[in-house]
TORVO-443850 format. One record per residue (C-alpha): x, y, z; residue in three letters. Coordinates in nm, 2 decimals. Each point is the difference from the previous one (the first is absolute). Layout:
# TORVO-443850
X | Y | Z | Ala
...
//
This chain:
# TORVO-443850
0.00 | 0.00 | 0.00 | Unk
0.12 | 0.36 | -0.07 | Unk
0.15 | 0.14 | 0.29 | Unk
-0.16 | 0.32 | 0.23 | Unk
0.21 | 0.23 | -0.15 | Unk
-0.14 | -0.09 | -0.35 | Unk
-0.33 | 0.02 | 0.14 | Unk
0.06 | 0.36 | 0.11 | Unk
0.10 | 0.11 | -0.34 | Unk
-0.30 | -0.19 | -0.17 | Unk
-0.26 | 0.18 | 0.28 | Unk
0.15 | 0.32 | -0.08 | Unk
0.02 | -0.09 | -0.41 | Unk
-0.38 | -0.05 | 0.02 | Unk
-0.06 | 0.35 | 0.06 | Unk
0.22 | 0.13 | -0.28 | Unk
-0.05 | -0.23 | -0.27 | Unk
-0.31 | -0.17 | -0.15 | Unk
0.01 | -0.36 | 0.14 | Unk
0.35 | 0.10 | 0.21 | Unk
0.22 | -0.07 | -0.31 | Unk
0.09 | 0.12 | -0.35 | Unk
-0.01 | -0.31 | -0.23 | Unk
-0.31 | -0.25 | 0.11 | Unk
0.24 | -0.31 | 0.05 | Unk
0.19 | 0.17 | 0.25 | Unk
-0.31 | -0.09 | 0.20 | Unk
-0.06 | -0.33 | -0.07 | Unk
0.22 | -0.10 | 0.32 | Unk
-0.21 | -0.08 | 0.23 | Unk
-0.11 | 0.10 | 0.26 | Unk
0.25 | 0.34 | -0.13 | Unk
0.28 | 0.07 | -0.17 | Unk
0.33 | -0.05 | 0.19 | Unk
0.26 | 0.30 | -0.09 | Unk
0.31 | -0.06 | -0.09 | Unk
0.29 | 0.24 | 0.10 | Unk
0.32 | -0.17 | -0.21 | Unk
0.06 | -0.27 | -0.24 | Unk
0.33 | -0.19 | -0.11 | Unk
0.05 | -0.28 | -0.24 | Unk
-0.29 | -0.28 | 0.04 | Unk
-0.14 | 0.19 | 0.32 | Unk
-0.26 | 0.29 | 0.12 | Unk
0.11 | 0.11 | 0.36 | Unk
-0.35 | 0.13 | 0.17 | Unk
-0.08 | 0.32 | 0.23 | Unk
0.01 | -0.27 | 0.25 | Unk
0.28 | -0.16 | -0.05 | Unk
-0.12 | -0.31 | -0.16 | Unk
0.22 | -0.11 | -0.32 | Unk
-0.18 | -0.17 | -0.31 | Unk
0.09 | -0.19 | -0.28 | Unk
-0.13 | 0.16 | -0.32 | Unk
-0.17 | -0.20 | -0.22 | Unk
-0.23 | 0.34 | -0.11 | Unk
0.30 | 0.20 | -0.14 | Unk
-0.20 | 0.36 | 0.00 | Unk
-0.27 | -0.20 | -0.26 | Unk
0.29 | -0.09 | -0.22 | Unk
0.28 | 0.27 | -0.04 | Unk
0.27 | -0.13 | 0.23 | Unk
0.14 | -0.31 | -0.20 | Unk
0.35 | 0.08 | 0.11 | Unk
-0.12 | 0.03 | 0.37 | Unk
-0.02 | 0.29 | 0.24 | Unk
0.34 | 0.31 | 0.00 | Unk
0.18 | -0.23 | -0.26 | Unk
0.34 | 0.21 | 0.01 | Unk
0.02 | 0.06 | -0.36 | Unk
-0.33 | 0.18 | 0.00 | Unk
0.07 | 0.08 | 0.31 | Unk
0.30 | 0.20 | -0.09 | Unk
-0.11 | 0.12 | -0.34 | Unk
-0.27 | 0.21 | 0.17 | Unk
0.23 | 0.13 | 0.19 | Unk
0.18 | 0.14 | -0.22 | Unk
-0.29 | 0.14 | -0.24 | Unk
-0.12 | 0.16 | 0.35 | Unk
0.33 | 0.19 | 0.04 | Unk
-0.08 | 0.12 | -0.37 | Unk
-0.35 | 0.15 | 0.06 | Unk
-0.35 | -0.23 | -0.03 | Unk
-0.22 | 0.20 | -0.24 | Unk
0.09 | 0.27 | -0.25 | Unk
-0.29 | 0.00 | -0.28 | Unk
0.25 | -0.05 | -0.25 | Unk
0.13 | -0.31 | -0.21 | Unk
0.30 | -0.17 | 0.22 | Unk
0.25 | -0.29 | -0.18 | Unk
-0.11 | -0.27 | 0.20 | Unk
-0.39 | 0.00 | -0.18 | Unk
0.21 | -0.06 | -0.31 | Unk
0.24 | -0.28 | 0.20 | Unk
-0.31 | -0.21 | 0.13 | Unk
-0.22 | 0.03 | -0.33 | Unk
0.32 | -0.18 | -0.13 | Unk
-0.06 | -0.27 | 0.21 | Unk
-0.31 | -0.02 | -0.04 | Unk
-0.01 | 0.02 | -0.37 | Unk
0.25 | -0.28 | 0.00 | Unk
-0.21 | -0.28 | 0.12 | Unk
-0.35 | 0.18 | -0.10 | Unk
-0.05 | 0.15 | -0.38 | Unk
0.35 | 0.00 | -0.10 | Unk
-0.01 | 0.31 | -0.24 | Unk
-0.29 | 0.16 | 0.20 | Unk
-0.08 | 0.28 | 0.21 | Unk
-0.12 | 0.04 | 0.38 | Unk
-0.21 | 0.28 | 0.17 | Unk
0.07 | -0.06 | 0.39 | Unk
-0.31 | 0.08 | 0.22 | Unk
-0.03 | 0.00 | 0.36 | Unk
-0.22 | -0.35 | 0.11 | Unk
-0.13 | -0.28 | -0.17 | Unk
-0.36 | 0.17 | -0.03 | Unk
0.16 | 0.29 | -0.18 | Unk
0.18 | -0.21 | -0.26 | Unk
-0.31 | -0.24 | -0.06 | Unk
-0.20 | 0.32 | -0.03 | Unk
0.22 | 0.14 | -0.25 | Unk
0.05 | -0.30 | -0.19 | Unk
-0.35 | -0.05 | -0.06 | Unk
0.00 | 0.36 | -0.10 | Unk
0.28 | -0.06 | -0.22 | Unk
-0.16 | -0.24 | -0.18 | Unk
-0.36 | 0.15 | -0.07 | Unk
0.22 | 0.28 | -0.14 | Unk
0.22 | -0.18 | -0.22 | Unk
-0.33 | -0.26 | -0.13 | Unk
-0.27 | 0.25 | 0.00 | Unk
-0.19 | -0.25 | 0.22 | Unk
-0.22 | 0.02 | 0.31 | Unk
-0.01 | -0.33 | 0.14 | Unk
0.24 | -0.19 | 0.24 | Unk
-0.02 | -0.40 | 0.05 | Unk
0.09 | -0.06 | 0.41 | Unk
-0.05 | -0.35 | 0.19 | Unk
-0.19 | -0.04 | 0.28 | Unk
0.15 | 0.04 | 0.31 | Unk
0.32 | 0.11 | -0.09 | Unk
0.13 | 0.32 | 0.13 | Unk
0.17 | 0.27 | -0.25 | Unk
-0.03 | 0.28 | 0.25 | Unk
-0.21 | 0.27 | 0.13 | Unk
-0.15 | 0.18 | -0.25 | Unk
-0.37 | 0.02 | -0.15 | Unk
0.09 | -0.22 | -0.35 | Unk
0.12 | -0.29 | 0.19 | Unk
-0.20 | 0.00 | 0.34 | Unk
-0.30 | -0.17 | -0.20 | Unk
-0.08 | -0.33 | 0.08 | Unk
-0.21 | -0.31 | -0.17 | Unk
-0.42 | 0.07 | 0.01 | Unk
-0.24 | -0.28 | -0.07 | Unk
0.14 | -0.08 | -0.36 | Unk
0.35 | -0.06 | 0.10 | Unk
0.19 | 0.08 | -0.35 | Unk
-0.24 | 0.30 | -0.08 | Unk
0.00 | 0.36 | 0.15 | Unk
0.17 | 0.06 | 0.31 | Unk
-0.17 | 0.13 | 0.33 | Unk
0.15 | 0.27 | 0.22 | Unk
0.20 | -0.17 | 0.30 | Unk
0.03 | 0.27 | 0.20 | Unk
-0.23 | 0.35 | 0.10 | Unk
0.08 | 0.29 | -0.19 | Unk
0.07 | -0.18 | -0.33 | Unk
-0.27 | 0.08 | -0.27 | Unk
-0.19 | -0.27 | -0.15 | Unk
0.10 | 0.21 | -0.34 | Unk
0.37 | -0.09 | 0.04 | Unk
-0.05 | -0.32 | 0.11 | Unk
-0.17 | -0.13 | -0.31 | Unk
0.30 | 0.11 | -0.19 | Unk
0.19 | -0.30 | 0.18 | Unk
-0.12 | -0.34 | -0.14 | Unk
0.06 | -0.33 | 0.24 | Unk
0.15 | -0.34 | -0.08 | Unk
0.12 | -0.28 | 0.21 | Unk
0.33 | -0.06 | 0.07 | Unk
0.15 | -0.34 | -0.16 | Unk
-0.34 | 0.02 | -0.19 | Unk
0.10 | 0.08 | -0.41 | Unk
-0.34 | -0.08 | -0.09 | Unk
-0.12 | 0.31 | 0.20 | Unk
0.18 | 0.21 | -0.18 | Unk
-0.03 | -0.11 | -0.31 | Unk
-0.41 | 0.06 | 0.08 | Unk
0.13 | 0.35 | 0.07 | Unk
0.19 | 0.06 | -0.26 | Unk
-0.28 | -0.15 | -0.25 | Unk
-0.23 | 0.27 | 0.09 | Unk
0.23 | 0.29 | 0.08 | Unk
0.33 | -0.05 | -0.15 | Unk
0.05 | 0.28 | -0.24 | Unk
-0.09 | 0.24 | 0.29 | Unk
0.27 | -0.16 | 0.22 | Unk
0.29 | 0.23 | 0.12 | Unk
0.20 | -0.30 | 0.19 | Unk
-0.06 | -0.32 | 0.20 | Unk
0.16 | 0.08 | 0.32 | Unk
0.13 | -0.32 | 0.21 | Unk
0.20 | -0.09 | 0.33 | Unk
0.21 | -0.25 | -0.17 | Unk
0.01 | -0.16 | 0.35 | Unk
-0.27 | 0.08 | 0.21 | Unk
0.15 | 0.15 | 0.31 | Unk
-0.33 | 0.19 | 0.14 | Unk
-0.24 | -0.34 | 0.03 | Unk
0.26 | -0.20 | 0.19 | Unk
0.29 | -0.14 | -0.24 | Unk
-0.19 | -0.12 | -0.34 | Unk
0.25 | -0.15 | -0.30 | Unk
-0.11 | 0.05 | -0.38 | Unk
-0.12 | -0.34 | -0.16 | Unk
0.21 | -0.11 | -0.24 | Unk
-0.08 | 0.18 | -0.34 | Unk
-0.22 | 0.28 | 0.22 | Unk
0.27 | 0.28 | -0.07 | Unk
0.07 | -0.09 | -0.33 | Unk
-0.39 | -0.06 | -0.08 | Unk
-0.04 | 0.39 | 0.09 | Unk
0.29 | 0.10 | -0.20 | Unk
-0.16 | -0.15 | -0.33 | Unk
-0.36 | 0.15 | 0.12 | Unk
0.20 | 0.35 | 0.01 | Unk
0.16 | -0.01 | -0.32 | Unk
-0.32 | -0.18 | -0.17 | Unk
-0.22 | 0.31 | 0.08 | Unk
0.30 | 0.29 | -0.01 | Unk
-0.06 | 0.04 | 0.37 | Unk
0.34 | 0.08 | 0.23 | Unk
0.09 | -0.30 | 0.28 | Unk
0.10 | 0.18 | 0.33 | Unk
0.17 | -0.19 | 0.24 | Unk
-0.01 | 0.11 | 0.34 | Unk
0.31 | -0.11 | 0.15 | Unk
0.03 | 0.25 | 0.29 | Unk
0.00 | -0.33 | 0.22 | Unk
0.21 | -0.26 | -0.22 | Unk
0.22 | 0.30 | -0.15 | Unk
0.34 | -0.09 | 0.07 | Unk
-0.11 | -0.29 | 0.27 | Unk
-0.04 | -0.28 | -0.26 | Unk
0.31 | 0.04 | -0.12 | Unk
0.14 | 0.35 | -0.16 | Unk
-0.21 | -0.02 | -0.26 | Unk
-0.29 | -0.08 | 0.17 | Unk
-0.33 | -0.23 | -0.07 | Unk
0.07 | 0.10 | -0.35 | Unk
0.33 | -0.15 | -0.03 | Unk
-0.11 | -0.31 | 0.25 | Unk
-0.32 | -0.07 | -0.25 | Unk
0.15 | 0.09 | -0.34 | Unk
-0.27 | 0.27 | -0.05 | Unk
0.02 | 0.34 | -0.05 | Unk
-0.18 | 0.33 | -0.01 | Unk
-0.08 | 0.32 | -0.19 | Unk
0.03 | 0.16 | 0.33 | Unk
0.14 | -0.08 | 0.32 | Unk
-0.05 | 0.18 | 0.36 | Unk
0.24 | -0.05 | 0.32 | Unk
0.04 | 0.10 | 0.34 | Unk
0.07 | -0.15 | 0.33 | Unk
0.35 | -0.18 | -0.05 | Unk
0.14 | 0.27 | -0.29 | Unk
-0.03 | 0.28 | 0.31 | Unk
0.23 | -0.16 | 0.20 | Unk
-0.27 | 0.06 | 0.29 | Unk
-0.04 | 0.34 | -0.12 | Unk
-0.35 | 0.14 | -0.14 | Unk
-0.02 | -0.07 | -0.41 | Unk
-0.22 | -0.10 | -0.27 | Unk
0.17 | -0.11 | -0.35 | Unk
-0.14 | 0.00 | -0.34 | Unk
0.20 | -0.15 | -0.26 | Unk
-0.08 | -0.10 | -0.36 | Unk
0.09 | 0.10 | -0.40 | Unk
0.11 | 0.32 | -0.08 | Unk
-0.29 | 0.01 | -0.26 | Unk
-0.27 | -0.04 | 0.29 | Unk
0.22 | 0.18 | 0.30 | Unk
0.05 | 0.30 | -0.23 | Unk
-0.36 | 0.06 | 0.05 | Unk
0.06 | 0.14 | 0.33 | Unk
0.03 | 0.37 | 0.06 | Unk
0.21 | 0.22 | -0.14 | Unk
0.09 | -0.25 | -0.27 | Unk
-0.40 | -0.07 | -0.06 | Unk
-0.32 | 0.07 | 0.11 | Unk
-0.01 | -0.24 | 0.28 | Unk
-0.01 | 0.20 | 0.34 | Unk
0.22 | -0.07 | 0.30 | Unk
0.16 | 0.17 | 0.22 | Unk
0.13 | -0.03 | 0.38 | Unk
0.21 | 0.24 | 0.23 | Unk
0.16 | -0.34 | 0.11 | Unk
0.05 | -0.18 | -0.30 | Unk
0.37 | -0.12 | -0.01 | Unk
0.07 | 0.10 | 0.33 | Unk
0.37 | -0.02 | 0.04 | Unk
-0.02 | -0.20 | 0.32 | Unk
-0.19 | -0.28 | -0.09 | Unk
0.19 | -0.02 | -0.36 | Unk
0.32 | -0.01 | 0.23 | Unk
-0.18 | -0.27 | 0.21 | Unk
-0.13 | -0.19 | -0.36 | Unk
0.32 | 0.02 | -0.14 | Unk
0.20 | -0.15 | 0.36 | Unk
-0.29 | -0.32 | 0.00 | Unk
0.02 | -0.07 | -0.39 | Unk
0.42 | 0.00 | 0.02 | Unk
-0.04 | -0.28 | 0.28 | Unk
-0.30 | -0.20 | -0.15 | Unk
0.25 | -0.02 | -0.31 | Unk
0.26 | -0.22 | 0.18 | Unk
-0.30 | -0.25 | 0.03 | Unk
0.09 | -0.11 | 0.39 | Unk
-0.30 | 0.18 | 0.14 | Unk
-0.27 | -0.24 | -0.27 | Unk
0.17 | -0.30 | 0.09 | Unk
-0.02 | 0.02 | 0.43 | Unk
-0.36 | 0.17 | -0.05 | Unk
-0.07 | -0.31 | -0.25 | Unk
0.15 | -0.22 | 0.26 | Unk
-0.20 | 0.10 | 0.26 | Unk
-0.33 | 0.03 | -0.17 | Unk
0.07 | -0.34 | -0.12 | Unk
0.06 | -0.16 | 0.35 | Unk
-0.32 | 0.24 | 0.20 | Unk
-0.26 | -0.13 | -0.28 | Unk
0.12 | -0.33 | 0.02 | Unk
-0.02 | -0.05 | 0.38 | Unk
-0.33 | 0.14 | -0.01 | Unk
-0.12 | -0.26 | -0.25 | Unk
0.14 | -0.24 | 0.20 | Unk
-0.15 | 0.10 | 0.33 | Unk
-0.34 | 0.05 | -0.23 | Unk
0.02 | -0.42 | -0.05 | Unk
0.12 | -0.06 | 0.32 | Unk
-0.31 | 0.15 | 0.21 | Unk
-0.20 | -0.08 | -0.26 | Unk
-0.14 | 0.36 | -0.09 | Unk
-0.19 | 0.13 | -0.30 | Unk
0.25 | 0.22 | -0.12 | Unk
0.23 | 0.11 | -0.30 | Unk
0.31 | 0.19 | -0.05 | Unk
0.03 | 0.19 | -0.33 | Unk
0.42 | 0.06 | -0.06 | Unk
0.18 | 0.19 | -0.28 | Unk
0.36 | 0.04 | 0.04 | Unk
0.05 | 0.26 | 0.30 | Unk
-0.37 | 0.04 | 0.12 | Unk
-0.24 | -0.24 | 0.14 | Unk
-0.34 | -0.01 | 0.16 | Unk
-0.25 | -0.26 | 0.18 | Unk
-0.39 | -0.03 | -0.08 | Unk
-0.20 | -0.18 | 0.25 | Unk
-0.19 | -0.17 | -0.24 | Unk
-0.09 | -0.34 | -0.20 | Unk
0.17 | -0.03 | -0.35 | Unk
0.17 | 0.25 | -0.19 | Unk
0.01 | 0.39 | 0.00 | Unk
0.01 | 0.11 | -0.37 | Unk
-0.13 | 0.34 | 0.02 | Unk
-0.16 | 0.27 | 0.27 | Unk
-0.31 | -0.19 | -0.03 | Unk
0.13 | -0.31 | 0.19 | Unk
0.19 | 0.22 | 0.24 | Unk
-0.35 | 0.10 | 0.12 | Unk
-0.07 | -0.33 | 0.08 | Unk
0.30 | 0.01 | 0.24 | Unk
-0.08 | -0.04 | 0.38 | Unk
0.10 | 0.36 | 0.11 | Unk
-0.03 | -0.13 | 0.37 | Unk
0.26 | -0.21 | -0.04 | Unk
0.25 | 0.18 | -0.17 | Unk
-0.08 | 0.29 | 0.25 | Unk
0.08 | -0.26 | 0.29 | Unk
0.31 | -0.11 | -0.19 | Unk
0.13 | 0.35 | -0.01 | Unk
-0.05 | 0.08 | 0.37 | Unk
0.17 | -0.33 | 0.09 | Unk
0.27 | 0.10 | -0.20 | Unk
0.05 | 0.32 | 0.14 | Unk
-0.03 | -0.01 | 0.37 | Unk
0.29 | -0.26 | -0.07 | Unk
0.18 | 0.28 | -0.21 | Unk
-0.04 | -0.07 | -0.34 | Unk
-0.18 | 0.24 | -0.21 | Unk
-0.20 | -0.07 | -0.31 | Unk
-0.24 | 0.18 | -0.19 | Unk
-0.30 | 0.07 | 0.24 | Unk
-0.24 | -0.11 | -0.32 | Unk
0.00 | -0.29 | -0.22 | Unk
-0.07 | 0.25 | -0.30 | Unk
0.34 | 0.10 | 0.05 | Unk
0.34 | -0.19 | -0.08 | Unk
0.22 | -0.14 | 0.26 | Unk
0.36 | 0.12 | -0.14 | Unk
0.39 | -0.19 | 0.04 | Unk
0.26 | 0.30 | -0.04 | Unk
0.40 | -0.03 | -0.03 | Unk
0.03 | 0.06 | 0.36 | Unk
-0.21 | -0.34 | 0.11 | Unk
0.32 | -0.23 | 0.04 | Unk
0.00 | -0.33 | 0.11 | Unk
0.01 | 0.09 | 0.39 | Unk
-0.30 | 0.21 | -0.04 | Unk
-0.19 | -0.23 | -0.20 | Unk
0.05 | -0.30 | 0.23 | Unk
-0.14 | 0.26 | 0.31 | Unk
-0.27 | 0.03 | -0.26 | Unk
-0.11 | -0.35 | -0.06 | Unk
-0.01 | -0.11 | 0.42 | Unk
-0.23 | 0.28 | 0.05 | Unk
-0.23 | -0.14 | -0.34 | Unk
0.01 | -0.38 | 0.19 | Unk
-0.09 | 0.18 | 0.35 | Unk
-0.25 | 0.19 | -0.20 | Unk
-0.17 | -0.29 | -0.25 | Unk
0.02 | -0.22 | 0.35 | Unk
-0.23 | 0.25 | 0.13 | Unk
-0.26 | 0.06 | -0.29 | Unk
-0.07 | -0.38 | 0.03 | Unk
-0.05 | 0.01 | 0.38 | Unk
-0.27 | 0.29 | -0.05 | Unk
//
């Protein structure tokens, strides 16, 4: 359980912030947030002193761990130069290398400052460079928090889409059109009926939002041929598998690739960013170049391109995919095994350096199974976990991530607390 000190802070956060907190899933631990005052490698030191293995990783961005001293130290140094000027610095130009390198070779980027901003302006992007209105989104995944893509299924599943949250017009949502993820056929109905108004199918290639869902084999490349078939743009929303799958990404990992790409998380280096990266015939669209408009008095910051920069330098030495591989690999494996060995109704979906368990009978192939999940139980798993100080992500909708810094050591902590933990799920 969080401790009284936490407790304080979440009493007094109620008062100043609508539900206590500033991103929902900061709430989900129950019964409130604890606070954390440090982190270091694998671990998240608490206001009251309790220390945590990480399995959460800020939702994704710290793959190298917490401080790593090369990012660490190139801060630092960008600090000692000044943190915002307004005006174009060298390292954009050094990090949109990189990035350009293992995404769009030839192409151009436009950095933003959050996933949501570089979803938003990619779907922009691409009604201005098609002359399109429509988007094609999947149920249940998550592309961010703006008014295109928080549209969910109604009652005719691959049809119109339905406004998932107040405030969002029922105008704007019908511009969104809503298919089943690892379902071709329901976008093929789609794109029957709509297809030459398309502007882009937007995907997770991974689903990291509903738990961790894998494409089908032939899913990706299905929706690649679907694009091209009806001159509609394929954006892949890789703000969660950017640069975590591998340096190229779910693109590279599944031999598919986009018209457009977004990043975030992991190409920050922990920092706030966005990335949108694609063709110079469809990135040229953007302002001043085009007649695409976006803007941002952060865009580039020089901070987190210092930070992006540090993270990609160390992810290319490949040491930091092979111990988060390693790990991964040897958490989602004791949990299948303690899933036969008590006997529970459970499975663990698992690609490369992120994992997650669904309490439920058979397969999870899309959001739609997910909701089947027992909740309770994956709620219960996650407080066992903790108050025996591992922390995973407080919601199965979420991911539970390995980073560079979970060696051996930390990983074998790890899998006593999951036996003391299943032990306990079966004795309730």
């Amino acid at each position: 359980m969080p401790g009284e000190k936490s407790k304080k802070l979440y009493e007094e956060a109620l008062s100043l912030f609508p539900g206590g907190v500033n991103s929902p899933i900061r709430a989900a631990v129950k019964p409130y947030p604890f606070y954390v005052s440090r982190a270091e490698g694998p671990y998240l030191y608490t206001v009251d002193g309790e220390r945590l293995i990480d399995y959460v990783l800020a939702y994704g961005p710290m793959f190298l761990g917490h401080r790593h001293p090369r990012v660490l130290e190139a801060v630092k140094e960008q600090l000692e130069q000044g943190w915002a000027y307004g005006t174009p610095t060298e390292l954009e130009i050094k990090l949109a290398k990189k990035i350009l390198k293992y995404y769009h070779q030839g192409g151009m980027v436009r950095f933003v400052n959050s996933g949501t901003e570089a979803t938003m302006a990619a779907i922009r992007l691409a009604r201005g460079y098609t002359g399109r209105k429509y988007i094609v989104k999947f149920n249940g995944c998550y592309h961010g928090a703006h008014d295109a893509v928080l549209v969910g299924a109604g009652s005719a599943a691959a049809e119109y889409g339905v406004p998932s949250s107040l405030g969002v017009p029922e105008e704007a949502a019908k511009l969104t059109l809503i298919a089943r993820f690892n379902d071709l056929e329901s976008v093929e109905r789609i794109m029957k009926k709509h297809g030459d108004q398309v502007a882009a199918i937007i995907v997770e290639p991974v689903v990291g939002n509903a738990g961790v869902i894998p494409p089908k084999l032939g899913f990706l490349k299905g929706l690649r041929e679907l694009a091209d078939q009806y001159g509609a743009l394929l954006i892949m929303d890789e703000v969660i598998t950017g640069f975590r799958l591998g340096l190229g990404g779910a693109q590279e990992y599944y031999s598919v690739r986009g018209d457009i790409t977004t990043l975030g998380k992991i190409v920050g280096g922990g920092f706030p960013i966005g990335v949108v990266a694609g063709p110079r015939e469809i990135m040229e669209n953007f302002t001043p170049s085009g007649k695409v408009f976006n803007a941002g008095t952060f865009n580039a910051h020089p901070v987190t391109m210092a930070a992006g920069l540090a993270t990609i330098e160390v992810l290319e030495t490949g040491e930091p995919y092979r111990v988060a591989r390693e790990a991964a690999s040897k958490l989602a494996k004791t949990v299948e095994d303690l899933i036969s060995h008590y006997s529970i109704k459970a499975t663990v979906n698992y690609v490369e350096n992120m994992f997650q368990v669904f309490f439920v009978d058979g397969e999870v192939a899309s959001p739609e199974d997910v909701a089947r999940s027992n909740r309770e139980m994956y709620n219960k798993l996650h407080q066992e976990l903790l108050s025996r100080g591992i922390f995973i992500a407080p919601s199965q909708m979420e991911a539970v991530f390995a980073s560079a810094a979970h060696t051996a050591e930390v990983v074998e902590e790890t899998i006593a607390a999951l036996e003391d933990a299943f032990k306990r799920l079966r004795e309730q």
